[in-house]
Backbone and ligand atoms as CSV (ligand in chain L), in Angstrom:
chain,resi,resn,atom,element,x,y,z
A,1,UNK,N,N,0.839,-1.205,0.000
A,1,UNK,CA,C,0.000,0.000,0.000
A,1,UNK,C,C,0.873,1.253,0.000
A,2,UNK,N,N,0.369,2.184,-0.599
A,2,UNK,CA,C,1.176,3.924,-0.586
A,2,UNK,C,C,1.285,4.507,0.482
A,3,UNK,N,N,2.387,4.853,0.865
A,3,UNK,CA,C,2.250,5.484,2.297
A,3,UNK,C,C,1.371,6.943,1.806
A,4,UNK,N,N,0.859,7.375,2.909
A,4,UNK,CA,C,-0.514,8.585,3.185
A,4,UNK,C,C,0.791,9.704,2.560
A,5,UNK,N,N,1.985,9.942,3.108
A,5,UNK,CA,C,2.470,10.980,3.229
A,5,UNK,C,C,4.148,10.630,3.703
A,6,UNK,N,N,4.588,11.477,2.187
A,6,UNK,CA,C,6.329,10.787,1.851
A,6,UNK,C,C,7.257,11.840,2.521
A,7,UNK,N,N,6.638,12.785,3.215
A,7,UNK,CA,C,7.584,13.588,3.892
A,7,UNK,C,C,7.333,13.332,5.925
A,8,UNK,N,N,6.758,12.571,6.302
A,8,UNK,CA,C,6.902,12.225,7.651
A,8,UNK,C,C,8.114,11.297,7.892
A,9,UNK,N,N,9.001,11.967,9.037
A,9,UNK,CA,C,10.102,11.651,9.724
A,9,UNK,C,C,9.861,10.361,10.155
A,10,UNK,N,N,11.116,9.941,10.251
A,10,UNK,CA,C,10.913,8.381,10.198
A,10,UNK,C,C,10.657,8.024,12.157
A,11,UNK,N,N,10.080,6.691,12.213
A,11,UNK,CA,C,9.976,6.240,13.939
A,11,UNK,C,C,11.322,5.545,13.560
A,12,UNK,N,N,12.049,5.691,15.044
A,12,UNK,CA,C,12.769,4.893,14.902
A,12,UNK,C,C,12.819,3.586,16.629
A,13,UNK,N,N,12.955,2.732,16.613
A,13,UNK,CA,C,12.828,2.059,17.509
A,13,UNK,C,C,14.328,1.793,18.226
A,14,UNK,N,N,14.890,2.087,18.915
A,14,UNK,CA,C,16.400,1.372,19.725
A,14,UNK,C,C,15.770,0.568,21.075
A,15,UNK,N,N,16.564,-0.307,21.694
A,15,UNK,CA,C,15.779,-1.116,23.151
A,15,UNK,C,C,16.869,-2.364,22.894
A,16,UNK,N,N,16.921,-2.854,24.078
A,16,UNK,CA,C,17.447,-3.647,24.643
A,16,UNK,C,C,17.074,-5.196,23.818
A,17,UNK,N,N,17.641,-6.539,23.294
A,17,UNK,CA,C,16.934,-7.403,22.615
A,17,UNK,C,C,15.777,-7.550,23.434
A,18,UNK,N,N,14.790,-8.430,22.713
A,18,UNK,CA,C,13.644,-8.891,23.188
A,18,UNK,C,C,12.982,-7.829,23.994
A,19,UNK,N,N,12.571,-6.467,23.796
A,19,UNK,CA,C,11.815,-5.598,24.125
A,19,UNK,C,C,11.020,-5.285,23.230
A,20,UNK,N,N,10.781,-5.865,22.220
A,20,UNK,CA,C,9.559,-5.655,21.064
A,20,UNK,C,C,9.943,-5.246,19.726
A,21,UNK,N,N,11.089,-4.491,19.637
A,21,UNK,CA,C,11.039,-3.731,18.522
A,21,UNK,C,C,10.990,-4.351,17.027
A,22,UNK,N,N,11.247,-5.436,16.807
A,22,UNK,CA,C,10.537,-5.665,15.788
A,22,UNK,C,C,9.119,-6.237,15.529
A,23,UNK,N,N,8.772,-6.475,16.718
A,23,UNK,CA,C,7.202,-6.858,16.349
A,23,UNK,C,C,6.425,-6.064,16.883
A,24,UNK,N,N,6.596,-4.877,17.149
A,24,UNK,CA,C,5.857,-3.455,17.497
A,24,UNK,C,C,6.386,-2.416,16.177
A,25,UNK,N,N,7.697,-2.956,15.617
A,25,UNK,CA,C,7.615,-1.725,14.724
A,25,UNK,C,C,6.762,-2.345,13.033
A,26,UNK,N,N,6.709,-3.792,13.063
A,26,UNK,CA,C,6.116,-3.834,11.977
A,26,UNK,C,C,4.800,-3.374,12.227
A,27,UNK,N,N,4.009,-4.078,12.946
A,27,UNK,CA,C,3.021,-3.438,13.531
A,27,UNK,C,C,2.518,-2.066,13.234
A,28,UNK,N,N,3.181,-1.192,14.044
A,28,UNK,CA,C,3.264,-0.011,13.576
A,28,UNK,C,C,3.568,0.620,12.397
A,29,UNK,N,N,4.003,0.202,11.205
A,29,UNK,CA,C,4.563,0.548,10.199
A,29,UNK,C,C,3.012,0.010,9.409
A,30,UNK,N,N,2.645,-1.168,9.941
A,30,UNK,CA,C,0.962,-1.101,8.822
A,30,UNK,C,C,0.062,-0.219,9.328
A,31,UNK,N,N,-0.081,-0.161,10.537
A,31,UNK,CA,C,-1.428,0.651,10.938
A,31,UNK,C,C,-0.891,2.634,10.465
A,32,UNK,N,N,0.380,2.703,10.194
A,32,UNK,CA,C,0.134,4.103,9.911
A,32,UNK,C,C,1.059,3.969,8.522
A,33,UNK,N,N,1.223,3.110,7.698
A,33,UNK,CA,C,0.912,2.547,6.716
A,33,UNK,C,C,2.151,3.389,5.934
A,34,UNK,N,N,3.081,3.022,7.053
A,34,UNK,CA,C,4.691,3.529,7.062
A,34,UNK,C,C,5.186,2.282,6.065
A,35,UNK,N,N,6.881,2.745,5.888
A,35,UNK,CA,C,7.593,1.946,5.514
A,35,UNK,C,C,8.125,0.882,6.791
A,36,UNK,N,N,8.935,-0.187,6.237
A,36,UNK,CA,C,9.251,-1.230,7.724
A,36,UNK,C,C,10.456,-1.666,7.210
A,37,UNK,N,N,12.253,-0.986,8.121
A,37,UNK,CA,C,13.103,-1.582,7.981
A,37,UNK,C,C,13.853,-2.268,9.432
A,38,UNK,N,N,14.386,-2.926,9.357
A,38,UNK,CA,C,15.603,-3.448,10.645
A,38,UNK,C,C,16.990,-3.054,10.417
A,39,UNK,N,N,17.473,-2.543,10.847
A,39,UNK,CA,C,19.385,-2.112,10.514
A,39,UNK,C,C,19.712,-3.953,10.514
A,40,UNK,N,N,19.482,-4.652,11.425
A,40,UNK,CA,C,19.788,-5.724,11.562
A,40,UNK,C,C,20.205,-6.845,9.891
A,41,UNK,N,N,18.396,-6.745,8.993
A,41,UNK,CA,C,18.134,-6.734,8.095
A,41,UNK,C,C,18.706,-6.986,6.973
A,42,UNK,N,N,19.303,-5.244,6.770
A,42,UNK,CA,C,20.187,-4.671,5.798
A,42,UNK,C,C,21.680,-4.837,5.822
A,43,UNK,N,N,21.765,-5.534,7.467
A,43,UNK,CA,C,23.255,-5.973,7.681
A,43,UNK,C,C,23.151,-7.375,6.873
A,44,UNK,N,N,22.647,-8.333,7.138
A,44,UNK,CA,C,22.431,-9.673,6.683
A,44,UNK,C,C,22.071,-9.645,4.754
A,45,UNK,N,N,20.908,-8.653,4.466
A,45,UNK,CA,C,20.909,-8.374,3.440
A,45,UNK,C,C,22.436,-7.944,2.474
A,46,UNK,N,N,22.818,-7.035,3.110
A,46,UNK,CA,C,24.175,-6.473,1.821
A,46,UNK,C,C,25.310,-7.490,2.500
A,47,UNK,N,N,25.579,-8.206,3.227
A,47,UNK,CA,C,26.729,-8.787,3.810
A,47,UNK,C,C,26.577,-10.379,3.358
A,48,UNK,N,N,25.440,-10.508,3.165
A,48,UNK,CA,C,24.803,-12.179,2.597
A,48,UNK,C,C,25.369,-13.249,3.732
A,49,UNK,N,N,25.460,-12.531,4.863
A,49,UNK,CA,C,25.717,-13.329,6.276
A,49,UNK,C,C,24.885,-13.091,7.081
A,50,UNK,N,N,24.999,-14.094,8.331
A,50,UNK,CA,C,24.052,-14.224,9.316
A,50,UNK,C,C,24.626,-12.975,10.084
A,51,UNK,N,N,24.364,-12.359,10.817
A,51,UNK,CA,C,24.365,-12.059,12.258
A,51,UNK,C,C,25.373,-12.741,13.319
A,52,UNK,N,N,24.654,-13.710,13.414
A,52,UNK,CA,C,25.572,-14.882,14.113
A,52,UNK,C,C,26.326,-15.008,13.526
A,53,UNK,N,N,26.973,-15.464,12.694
A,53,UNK,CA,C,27.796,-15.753,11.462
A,53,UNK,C,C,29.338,-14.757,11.236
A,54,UNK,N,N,28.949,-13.141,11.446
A,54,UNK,CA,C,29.500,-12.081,11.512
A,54,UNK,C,C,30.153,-12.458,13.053
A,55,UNK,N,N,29.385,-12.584,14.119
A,55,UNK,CA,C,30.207,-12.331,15.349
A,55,UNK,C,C,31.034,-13.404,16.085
A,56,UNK,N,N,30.843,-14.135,15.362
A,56,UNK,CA,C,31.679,-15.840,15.533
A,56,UNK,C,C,32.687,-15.811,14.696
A,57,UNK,N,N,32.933,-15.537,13.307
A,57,UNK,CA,C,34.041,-15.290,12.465
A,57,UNK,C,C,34.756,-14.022,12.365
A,58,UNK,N,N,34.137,-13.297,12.800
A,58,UNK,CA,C,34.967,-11.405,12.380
A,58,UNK,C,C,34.848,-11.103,13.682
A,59,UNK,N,N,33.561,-11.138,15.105
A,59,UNK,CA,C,34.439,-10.427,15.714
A,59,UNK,C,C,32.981,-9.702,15.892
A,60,UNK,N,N,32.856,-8.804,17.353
A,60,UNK,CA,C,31.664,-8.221,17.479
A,60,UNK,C,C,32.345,-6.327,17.057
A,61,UNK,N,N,33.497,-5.861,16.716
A,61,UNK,CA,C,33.919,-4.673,16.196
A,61,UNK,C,C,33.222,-4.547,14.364
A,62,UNK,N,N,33.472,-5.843,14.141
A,62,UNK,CA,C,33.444,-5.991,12.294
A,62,UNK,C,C,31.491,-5.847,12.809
A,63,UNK,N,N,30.846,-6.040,13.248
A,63,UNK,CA,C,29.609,-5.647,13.181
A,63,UNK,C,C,29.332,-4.891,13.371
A,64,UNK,N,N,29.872,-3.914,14.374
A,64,UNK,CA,C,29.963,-2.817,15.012
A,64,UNK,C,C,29.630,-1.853,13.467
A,65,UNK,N,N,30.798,-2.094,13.048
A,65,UNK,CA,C,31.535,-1.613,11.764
A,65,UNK,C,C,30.006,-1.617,10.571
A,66,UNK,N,N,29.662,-2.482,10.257
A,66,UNK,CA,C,28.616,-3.104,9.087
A,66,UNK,C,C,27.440,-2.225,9.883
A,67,UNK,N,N,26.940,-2.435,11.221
A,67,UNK,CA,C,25.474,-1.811,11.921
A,67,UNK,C,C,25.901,-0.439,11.417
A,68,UNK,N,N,26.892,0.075,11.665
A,68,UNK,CA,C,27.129,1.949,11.296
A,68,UNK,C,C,26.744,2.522,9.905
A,69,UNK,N,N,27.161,1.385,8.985
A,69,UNK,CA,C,26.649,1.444,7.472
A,69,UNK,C,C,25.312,1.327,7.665
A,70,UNK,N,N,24.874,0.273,7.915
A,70,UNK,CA,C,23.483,-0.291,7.949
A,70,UNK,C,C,22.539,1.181,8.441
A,71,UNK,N,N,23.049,2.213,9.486
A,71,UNK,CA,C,22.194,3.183,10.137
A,71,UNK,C,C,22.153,4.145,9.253
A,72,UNK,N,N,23.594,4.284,8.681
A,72,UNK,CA,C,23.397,5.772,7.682
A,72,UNK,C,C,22.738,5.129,6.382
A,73,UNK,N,N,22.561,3.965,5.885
A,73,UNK,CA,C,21.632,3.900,4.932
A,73,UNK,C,C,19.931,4.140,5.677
A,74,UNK,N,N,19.848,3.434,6.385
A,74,UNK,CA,C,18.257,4.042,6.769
A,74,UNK,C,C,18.175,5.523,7.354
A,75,UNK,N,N,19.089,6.078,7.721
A,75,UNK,CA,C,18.877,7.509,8.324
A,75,UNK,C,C,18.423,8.160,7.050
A,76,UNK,N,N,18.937,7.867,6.043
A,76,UNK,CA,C,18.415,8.522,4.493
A,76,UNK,C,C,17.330,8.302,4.060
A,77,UNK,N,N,16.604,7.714,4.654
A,77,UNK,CA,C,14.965,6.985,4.234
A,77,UNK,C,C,13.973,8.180,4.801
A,78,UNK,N,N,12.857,8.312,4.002
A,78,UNK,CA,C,11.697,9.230,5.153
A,78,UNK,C,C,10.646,8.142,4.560
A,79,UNK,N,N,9.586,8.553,5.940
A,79,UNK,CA,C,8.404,7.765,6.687
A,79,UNK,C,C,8.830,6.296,6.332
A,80,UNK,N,N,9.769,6.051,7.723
A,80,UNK,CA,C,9.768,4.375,7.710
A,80,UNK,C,C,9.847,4.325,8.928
A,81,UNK,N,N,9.464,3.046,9.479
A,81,UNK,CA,C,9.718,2.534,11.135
A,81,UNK,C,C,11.145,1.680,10.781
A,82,UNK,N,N,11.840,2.047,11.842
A,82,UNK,CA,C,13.410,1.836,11.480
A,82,UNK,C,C,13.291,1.129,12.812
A,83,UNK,N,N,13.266,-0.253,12.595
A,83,UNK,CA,C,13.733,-1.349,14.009
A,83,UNK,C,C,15.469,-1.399,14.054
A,84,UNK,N,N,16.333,-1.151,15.178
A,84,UNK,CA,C,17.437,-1.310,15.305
A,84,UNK,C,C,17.918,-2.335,16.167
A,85,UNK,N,N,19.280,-2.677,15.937
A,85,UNK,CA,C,19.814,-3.828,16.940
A,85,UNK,C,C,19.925,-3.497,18.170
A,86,UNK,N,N,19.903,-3.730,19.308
A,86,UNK,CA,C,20.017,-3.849,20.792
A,86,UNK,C,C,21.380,-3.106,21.198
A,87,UNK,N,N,22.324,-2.672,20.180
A,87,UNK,CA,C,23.377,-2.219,20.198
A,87,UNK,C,C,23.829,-0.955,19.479
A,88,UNK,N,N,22.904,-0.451,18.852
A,88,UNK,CA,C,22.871,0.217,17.686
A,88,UNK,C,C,23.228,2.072,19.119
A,89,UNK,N,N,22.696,1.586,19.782
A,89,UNK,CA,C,22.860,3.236,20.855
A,89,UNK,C,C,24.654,3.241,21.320
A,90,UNK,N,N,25.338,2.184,21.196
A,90,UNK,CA,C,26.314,2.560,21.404
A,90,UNK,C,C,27.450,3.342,21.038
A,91,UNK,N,N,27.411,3.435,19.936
A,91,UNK,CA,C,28.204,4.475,19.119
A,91,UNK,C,C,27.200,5.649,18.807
A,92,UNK,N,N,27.792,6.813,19.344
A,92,UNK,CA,C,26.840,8.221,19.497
A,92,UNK,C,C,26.637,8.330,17.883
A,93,UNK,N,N,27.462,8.305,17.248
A,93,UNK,CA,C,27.364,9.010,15.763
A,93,UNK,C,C,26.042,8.010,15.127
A,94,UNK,N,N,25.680,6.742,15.642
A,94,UNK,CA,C,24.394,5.961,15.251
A,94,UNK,C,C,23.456,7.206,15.517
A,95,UNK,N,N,23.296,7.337,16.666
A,95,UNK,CA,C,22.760,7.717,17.072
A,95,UNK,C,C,21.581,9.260,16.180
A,96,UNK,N,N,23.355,9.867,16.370
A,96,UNK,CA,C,23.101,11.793,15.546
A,96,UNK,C,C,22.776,11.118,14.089
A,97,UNK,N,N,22.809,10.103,13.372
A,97,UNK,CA,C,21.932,10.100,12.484
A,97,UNK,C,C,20.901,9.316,12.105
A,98,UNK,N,N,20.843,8.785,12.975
A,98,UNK,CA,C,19.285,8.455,12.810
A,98,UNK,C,C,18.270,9.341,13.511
A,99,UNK,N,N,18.864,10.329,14.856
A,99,UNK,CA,C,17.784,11.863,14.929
A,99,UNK,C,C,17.647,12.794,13.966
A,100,UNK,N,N,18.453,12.666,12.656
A,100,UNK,CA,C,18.563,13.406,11.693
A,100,UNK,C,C,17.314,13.718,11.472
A,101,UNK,N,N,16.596,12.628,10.917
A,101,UNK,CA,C,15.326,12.490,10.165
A,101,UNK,C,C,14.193,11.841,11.305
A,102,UNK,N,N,14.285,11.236,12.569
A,102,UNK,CA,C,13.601,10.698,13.139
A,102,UNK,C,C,13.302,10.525,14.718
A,103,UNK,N,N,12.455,10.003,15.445
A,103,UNK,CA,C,12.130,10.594,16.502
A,103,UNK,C,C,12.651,9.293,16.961
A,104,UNK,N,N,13.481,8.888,18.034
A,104,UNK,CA,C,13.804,8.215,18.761
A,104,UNK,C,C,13.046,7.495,19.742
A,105,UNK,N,N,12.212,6.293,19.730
A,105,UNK,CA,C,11.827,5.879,20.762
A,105,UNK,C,C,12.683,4.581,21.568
A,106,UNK,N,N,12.937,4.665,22.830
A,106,UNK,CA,C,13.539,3.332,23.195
A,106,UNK,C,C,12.468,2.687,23.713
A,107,UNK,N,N,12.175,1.187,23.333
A,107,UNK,CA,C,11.742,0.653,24.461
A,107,UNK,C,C,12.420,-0.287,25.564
A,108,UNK,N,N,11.866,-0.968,26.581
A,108,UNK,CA,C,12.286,-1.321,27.908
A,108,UNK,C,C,11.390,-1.885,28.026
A,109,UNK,N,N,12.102,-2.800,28.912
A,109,UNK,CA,C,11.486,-3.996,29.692
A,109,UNK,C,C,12.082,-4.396,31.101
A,110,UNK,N,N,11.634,-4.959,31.580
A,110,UNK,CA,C,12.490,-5.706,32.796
A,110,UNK,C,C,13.223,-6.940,32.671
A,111,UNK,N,N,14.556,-7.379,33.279
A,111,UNK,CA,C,15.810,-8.384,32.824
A,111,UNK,C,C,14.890,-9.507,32.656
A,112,UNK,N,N,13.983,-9.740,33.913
A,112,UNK,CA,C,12.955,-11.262,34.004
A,112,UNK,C,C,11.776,-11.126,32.808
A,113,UNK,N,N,11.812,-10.088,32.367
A,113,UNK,CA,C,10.676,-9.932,31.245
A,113,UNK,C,C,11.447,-9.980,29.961
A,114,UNK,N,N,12.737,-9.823,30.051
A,114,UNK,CA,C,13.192,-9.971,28.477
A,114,UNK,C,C,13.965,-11.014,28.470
A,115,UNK,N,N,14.288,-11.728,29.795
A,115,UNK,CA,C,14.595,-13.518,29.825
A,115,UNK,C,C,13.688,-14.144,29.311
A,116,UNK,N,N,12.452,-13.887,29.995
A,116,UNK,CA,C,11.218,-14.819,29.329
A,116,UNK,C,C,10.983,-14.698,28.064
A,117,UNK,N,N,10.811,-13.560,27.543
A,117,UNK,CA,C,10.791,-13.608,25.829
A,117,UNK,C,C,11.646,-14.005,25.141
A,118,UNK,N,N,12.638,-14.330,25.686
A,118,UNK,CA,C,14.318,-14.680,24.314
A,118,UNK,C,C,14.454,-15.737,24.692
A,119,UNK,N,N,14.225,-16.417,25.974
A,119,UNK,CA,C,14.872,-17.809,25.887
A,119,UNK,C,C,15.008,-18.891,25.514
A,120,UNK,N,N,13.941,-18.607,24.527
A,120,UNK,CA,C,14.087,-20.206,23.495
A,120,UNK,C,C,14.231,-19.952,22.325
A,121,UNK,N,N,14.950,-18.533,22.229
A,121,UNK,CA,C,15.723,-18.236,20.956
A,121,UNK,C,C,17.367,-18.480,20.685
A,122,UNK,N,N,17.669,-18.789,19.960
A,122,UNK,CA,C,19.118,-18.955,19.917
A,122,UNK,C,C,20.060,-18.395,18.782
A,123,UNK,N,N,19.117,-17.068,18.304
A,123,UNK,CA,C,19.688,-16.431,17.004
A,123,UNK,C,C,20.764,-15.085,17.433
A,124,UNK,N,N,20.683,-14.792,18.969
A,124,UNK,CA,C,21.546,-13.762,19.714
A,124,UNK,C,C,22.867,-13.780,20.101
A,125,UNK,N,N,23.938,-13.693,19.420
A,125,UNK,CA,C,24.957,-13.874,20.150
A,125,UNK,C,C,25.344,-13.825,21.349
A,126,UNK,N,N,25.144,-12.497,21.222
A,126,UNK,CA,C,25.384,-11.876,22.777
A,126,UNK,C,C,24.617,-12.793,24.361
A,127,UNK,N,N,23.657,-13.207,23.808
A,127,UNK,CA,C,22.719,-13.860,25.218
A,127,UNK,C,C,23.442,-15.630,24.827
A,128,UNK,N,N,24.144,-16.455,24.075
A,128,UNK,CA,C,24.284,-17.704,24.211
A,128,UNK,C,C,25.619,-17.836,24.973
A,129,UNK,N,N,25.036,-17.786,26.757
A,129,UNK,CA,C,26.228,-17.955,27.650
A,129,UNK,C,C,24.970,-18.843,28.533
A,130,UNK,N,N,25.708,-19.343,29.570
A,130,UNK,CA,C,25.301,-20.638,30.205
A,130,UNK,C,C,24.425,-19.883,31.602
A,131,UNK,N,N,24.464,-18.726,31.681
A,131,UNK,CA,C,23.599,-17.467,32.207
A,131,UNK,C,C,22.915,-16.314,31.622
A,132,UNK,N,N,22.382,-16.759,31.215
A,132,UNK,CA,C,21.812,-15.596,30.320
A,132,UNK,C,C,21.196,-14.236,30.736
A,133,UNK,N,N,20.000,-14.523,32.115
A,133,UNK,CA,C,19.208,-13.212,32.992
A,133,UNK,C,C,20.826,-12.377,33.554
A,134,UNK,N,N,21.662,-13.259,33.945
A,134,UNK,CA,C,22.677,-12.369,34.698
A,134,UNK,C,C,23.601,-11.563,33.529
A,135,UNK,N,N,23.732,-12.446,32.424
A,135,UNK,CA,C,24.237,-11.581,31.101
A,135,UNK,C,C,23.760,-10.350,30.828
A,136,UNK,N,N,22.040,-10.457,30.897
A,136,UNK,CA,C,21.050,-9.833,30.663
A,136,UNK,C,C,21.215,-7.988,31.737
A,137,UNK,N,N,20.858,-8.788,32.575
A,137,UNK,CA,C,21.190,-7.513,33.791
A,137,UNK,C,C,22.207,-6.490,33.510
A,138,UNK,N,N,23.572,-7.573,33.496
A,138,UNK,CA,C,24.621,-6.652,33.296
A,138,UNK,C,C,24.549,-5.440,32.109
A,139,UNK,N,N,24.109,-6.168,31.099
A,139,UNK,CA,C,24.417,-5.761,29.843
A,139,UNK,C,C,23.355,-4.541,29.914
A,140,UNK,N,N,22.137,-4.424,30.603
A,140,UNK,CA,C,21.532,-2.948,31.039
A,140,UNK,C,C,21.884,-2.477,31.465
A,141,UNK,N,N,22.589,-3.056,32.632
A,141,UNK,CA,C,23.054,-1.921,33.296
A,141,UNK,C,C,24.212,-0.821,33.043
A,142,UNK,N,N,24.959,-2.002,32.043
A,142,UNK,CA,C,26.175,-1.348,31.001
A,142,UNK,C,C,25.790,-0.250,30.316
A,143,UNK,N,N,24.712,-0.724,29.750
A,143,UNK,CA,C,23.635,0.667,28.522
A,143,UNK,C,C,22.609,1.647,28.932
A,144,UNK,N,N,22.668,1.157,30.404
A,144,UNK,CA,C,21.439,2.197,30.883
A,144,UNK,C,C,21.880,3.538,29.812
A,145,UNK,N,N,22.787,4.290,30.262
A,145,UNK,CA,C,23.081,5.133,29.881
A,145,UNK,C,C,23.519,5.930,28.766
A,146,UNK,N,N,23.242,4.928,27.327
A,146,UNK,CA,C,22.935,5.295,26.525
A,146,UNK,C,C,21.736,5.183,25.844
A,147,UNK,N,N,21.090,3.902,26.110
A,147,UNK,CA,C,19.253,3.891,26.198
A,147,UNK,C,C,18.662,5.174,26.540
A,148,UNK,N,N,19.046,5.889,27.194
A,148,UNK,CA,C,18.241,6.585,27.824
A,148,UNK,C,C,18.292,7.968,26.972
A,149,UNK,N,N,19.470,8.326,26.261
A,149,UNK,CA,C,19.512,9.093,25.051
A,149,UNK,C,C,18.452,9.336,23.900
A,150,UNK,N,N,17.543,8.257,24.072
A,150,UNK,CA,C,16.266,8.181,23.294
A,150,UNK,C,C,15.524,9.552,23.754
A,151,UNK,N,N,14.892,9.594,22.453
A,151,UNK,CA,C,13.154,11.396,22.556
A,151,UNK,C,C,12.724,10.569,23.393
A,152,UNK,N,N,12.197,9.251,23.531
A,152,UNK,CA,C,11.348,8.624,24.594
A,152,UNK,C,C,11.723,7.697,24.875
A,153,UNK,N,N,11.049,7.347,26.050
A,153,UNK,CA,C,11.494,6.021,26.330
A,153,UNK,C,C,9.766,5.294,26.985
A,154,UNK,N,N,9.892,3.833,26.273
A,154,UNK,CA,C,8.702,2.940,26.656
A,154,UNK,C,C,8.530,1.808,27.082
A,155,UNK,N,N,8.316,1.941,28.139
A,155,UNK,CA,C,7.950,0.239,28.728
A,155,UNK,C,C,7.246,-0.624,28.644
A,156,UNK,N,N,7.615,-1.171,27.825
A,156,UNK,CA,C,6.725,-2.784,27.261
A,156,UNK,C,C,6.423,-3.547,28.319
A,157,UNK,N,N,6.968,-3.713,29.777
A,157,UNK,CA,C,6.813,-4.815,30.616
A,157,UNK,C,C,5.363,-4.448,30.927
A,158,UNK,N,N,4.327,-5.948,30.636
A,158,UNK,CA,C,3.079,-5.552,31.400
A,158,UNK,C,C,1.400,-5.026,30.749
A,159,UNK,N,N,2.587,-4.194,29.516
A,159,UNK,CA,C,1.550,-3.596,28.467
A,159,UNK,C,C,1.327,-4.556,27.289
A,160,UNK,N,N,0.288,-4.199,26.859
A,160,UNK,CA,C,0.099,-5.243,25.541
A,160,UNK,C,C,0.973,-3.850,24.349
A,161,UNK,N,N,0.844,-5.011,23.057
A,161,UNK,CA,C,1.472,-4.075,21.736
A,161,UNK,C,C,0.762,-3.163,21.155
A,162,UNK,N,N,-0.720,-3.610,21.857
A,162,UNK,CA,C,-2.186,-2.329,21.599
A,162,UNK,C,C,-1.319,-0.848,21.997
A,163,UNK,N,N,-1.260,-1.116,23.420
A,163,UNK,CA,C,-0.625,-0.018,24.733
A,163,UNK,C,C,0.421,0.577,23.924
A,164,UNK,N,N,1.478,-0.022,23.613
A,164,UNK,CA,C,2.864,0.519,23.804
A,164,UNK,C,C,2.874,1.322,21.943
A,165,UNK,N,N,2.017,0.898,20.635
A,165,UNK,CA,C,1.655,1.227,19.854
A,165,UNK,C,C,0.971,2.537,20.218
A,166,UNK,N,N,-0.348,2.608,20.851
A,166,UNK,CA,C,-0.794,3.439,21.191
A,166,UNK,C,C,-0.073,4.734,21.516
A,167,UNK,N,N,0.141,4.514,22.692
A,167,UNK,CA,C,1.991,5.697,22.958
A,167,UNK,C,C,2.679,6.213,22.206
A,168,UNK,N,N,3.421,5.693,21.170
A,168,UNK,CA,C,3.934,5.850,20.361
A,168,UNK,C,C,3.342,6.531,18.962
A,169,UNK,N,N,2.128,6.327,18.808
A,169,UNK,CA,C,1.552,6.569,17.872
A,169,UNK,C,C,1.030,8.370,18.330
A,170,UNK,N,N,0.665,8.592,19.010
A,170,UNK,CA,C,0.267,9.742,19.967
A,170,UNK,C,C,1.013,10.658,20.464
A,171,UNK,N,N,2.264,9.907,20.758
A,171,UNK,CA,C,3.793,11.292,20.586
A,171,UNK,C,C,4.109,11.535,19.186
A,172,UNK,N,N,4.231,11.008,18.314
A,172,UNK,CA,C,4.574,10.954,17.058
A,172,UNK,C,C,3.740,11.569,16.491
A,173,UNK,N,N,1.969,11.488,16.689
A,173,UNK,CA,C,1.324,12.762,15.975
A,173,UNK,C,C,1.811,14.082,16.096
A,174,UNK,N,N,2.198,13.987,17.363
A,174,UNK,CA,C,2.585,15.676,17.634
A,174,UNK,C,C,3.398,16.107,17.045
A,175,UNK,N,N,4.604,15.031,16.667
A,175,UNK,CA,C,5.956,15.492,16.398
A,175,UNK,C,C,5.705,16.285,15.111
L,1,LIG,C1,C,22.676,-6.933,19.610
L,1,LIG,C2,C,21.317,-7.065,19.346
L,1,LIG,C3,C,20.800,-7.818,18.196
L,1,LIG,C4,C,21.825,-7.846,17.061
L,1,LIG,C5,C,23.146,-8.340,17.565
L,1,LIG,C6,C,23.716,-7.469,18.700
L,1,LIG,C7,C,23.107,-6.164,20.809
L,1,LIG,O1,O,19.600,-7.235,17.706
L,1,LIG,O2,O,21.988,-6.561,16.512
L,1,LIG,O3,O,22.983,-9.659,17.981
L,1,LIG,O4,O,24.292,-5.781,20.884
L,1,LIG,O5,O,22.262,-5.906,21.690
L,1,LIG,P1,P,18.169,-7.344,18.468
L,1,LIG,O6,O,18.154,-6.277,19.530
L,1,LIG,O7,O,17.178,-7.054,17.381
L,1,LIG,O8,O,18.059,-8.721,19.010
């Protein structure tokens, strides 16, 4: 379908894994009948590798490296929901361009709420250790502080994808 309108700033989603963002931003990308990308995606797309694949053979820098490409190609996009990797807030310059064109939302969850959703996934590098909630913890608590760099920030723990859509959809009119 045509998007309504080719000059609205793009959503962009950053959050911790397993806090929704790709199944809140597709979501969101039909009901306001946006475009729908993942940096993740476009890494696997132009690299014709896994994810996994990248951080087992090259190294979690060489992704580092590929996600930075991956951001300044979607920072160039207007009206798309831009789902990003769980990592994508760490390097500031991700960051300054994907606010270029777009409104930053993070979402959040709680460590026991984003254990329960990932754990019978095994496509994450980062979480396949023989502890995963305590991986988990740390690794927020490592990023609190660039998570929080987000225009907003939203908590998925608790809410349905109605809720946390809703929110999002309602700051973003304003914007
Ligand atoms: C990562 C999150 C993953 C993926 C990669 C690294 C991270 O994306 O980019 O495994 O550093 O948090 P999701 O947040 O979509 O799982």
């Amino acid at each position: 379908m045509k998007p309504q309108d080719e000059s609205r700033p793009n959503i962009v989603l950053v959050g911790f894994m397993g806090t929704g963002k790709t199944s809140i931003g597709k979501r969101l990308a039909m009901q306001l009948r946006m475009h729908y990308v993942d940096t993740d995606d476009i890494i696997e797309r132009d690299s014709g590798r896994r994810i996994s694949d990248i951080f087992s053979e090259d190294g979690e820098e060489t992704f580092r490296e590929l996600e930075s490409e991956a951001v300044r190609k979607a920072s160039k996009l207007d009206n798309y929901v831009i789902s990003t990797g769980g990592g994508v807030v760490l390097r500031e310059s991700n960051m300054t361009e994907l606010r270029r064109n777009g409104i930053i939302f993070c979402l959040t969850a709680t460590p026991e709420e984003i254990y329960r959703r990932v754990r019978h996934q095994s496509h994450r590098p980062l979480l396949q250790t023989p502890d995963p909630l305590t991986k988990i913890k740390t690794m927020l608590e490592d990023r609190h502080a660039y998570y929080v760099k987000a225009d907003y920030m939203v908590e998925t723990t608790g809410r349905s994808f109605g809720e946390v859509m809703a929110y999002i959809k309602r700051v973003f009119k304003k914007c």
